[in-house]
N, C-alpha and C positions, 0 to 999 in steps of 0.2 A: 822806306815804306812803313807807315803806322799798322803794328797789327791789331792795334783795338778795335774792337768792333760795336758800336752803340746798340742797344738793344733796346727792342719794340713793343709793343705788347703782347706779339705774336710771337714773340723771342729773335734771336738775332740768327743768322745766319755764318756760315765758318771761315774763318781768312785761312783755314790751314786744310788738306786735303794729301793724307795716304793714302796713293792711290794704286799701288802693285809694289812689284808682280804677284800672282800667285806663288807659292811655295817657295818664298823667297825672306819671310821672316817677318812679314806683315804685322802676324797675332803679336812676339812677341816684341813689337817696336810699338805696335796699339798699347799694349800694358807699360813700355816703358814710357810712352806720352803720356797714360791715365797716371802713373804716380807724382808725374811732378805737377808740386802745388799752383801753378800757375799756368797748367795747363788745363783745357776740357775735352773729353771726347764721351759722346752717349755710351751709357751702360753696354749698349749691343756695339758688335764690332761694324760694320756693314749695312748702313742703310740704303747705300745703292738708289740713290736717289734719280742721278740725272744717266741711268740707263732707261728706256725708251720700254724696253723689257719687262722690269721691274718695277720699280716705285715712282718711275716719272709721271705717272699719269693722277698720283695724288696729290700733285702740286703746290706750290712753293711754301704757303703758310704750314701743310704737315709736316714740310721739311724744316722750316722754322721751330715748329716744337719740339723738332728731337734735341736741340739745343737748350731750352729751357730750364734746364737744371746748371746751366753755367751760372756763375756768381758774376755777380756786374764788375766785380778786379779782377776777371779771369784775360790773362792777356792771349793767348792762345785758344782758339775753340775752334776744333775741327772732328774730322770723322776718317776713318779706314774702309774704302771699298776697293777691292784689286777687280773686280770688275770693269772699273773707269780703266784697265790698262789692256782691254780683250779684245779689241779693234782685231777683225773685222767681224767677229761674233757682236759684237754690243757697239756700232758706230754710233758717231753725234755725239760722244760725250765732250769731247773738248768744247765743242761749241755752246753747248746746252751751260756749260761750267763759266765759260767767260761771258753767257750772256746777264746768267745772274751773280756771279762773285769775280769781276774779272781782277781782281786784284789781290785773290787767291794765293796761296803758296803750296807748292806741290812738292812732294818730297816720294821720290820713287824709287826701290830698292830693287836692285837685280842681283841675279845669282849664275855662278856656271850653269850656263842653257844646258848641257847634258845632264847635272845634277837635279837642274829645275823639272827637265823633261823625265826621267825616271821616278823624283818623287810623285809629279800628276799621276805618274801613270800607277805605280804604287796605291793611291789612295784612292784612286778609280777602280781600282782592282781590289784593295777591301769593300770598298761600297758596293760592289759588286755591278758597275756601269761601264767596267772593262770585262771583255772574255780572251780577245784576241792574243797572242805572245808579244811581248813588248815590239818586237823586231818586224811588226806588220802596222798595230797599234799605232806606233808615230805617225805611220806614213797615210794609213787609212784616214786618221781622225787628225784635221790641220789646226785642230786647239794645241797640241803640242806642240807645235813649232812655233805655230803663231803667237803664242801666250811667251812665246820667248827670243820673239824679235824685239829687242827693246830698244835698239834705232828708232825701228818704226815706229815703235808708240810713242818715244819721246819725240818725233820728227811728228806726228799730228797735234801735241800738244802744242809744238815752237808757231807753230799756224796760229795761233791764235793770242799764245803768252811769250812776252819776253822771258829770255835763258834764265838772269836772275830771279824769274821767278819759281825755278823749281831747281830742287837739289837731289840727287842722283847718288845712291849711297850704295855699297855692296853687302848683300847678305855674308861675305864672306870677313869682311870690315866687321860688320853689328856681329859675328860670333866669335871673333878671335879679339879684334881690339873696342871691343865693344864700351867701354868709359870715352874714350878717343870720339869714338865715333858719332855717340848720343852727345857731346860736348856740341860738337857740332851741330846735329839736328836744334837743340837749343838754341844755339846763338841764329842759325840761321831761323828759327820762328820766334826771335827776340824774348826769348824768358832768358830766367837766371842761370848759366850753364854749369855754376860751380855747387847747385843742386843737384845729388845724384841719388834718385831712389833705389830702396834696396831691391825691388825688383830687377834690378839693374844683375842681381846674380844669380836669375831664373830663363829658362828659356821653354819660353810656351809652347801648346799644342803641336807637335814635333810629327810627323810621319808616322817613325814610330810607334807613338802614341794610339794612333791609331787601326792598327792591324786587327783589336776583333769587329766580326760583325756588328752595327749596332742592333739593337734586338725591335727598334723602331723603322718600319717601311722606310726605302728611300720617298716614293711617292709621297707618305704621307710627311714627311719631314719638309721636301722643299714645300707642298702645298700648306704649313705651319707658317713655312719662312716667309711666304708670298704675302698671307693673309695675315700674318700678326708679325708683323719685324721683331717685337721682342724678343720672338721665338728664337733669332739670332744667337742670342747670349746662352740662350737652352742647349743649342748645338754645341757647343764648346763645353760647357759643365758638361754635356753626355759623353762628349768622347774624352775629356778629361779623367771622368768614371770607368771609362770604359778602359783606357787607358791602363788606370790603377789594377785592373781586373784582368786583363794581358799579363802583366806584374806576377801578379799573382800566384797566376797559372800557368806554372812551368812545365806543364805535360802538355801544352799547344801540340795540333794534329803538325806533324811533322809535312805535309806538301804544304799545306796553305803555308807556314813557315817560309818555306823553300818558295815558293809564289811569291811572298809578300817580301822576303828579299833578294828580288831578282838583280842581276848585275849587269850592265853597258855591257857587250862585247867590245874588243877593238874592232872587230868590222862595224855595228851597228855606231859606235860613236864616230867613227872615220863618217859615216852617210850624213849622220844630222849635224857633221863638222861641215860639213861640204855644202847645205842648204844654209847653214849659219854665220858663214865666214864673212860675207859682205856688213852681214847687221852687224855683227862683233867690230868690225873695221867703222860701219859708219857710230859706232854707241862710241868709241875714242873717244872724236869729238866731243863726246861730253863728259868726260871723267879727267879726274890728274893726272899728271905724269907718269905716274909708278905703275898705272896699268895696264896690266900684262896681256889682257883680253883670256884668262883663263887659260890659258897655250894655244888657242883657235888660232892664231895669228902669226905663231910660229915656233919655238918648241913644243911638241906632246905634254899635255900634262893629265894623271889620272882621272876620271870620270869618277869613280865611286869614295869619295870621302861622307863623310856622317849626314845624317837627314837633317 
């Protein structure tokens, strides 16, 4: 498959598309796609285009302009929304995606569903969008689970694109053997794979990072995001700041601490092992040999390693 894409005067549209999961390494594989020279992705992470929700209703030429800052040798040009992987919160994205780019490349990272599912809840709970105990939290609100069936969202993609066109990578791959891993991501979106930018030994906006309040309304924040996508790339420099200012301040009020590092029980991870075990079983099918399914499948393995 030719990943060039001719460009128009409206600008061109993307043959590449990060599209999840949430809290699964997204930001920092969007930065490691923005360094390499032969890649493009808009300044802002998340246009969020062909959700129905969001920006689909500004249609397809504003979506062409966010690309416009691609260089006519840019042989990669794509964008990062984990949005496109929220089925059944945000349906129609596959279809919406093969009706205008059907020859797309999709590249989607997952991560241990109990580790993906504690960070959500985590950063829900700085933003202050969670009140509930973790251990209620899951089960009340079905973004958590759902956002970490990744069978199923890779099984609404296969509906519409063939296998070879999307590659399936583990957030736990991009943080341990991460050179390995972005080699990959390269060759499979045909740039030069033995380019490896130095970003390549940072890893972005982390969980962590983000434990203080920010001092900006959430209200007025997503109604920023809604109305000026730029504002995107805003969010990230703030809690990047906000981040450094956590750092900082090592007299943090000791419960929020204790809150913002809540841990799995083995009971609680036994429950969302038992709603999980089919997806983990049918997500196989699409990964190599070597994996393990995170121990969901048959040895126990820990729930709480690094965010």
């Amino acid at each position: 498959m030719n990943l060039r894409v001719a460009p128009t005067a409206a600008g061109r549209l993307p043959n590449f598309l990060l599209i999840g999961a949430m809290k699964a390494g997204t930001t920092s594989l969007y930065h490691y796609l923005q360094g390499h020279p032969q890649v493009f992705v808009p300044p802002y992470k998340a246009p969020e285009f062909f959700v129905a929700e969001s920006n689909w209703r500004r249609g397809v030429d504003w979506y062409r302009r966010q690309f416009a800052g691609a260089r006519a040798d840019a042989i990669a040009v794509g964008e990062a929304s984990n949005s496109y992987a929220k089925y059944p919160q945000f349906d129609g994205v596959p279809e919406r995606i093969a009706a205008h780019i059907p020859d797309v490349r999709l590249i989607y990272v997952v991560r241990d569903p109990v580790a993906r599912i504690r960070s959500h809840y985590q950063t829900r709970l700085a933003e202050g969008t969670e009140t509930l105990p973790i251990e209620e939290a899951v089960f009340q609100n079905p973004t958590y689970l759902d956002y970490s069936r990744y069978g199923l969202q890779i099984a609404r993609y296969l509906d519409y694109f063939p296998r070879q066109q999307m590659l399936v990578i583990t957030a736990e791959d991009l943080r341990h053997n991460r050179r390995a891993t972005m080699r990959n991501v390269y060759e499979f979106l045909g740039v030069d794979a033995t380019i490896l930018p130095g970003e390549l030994e940072r890893e972005f906006y982390q969980t962590k990072d983000r434990a203080v309040r920010s001092p900006i309304p959430l209200w007025l924040r997503k109604s920023l995001k809604k109305h000026l996508p730029w504002m995107k790339r805003f969010k990230e420099l703030e809690n990047n700041l906000l981040g450094k200012i956590k750092r900082l301040r090592r007299q943090a009020n000791h419960d929020q601490e204790a809150a913002a590092t809540c841990l799995v029980s083995d009971a609680l991870r036994e429950r969302i092992v038992e709603q999980l075990r089919d997806d983990v079983l049918c997500l196989r099918n699409y990964m190599t040999a070597n994996f393990d399914g995170w121990g969901i499948l048959g040895e126990k393995c820990p729930a709480n390693g690094p965010l």
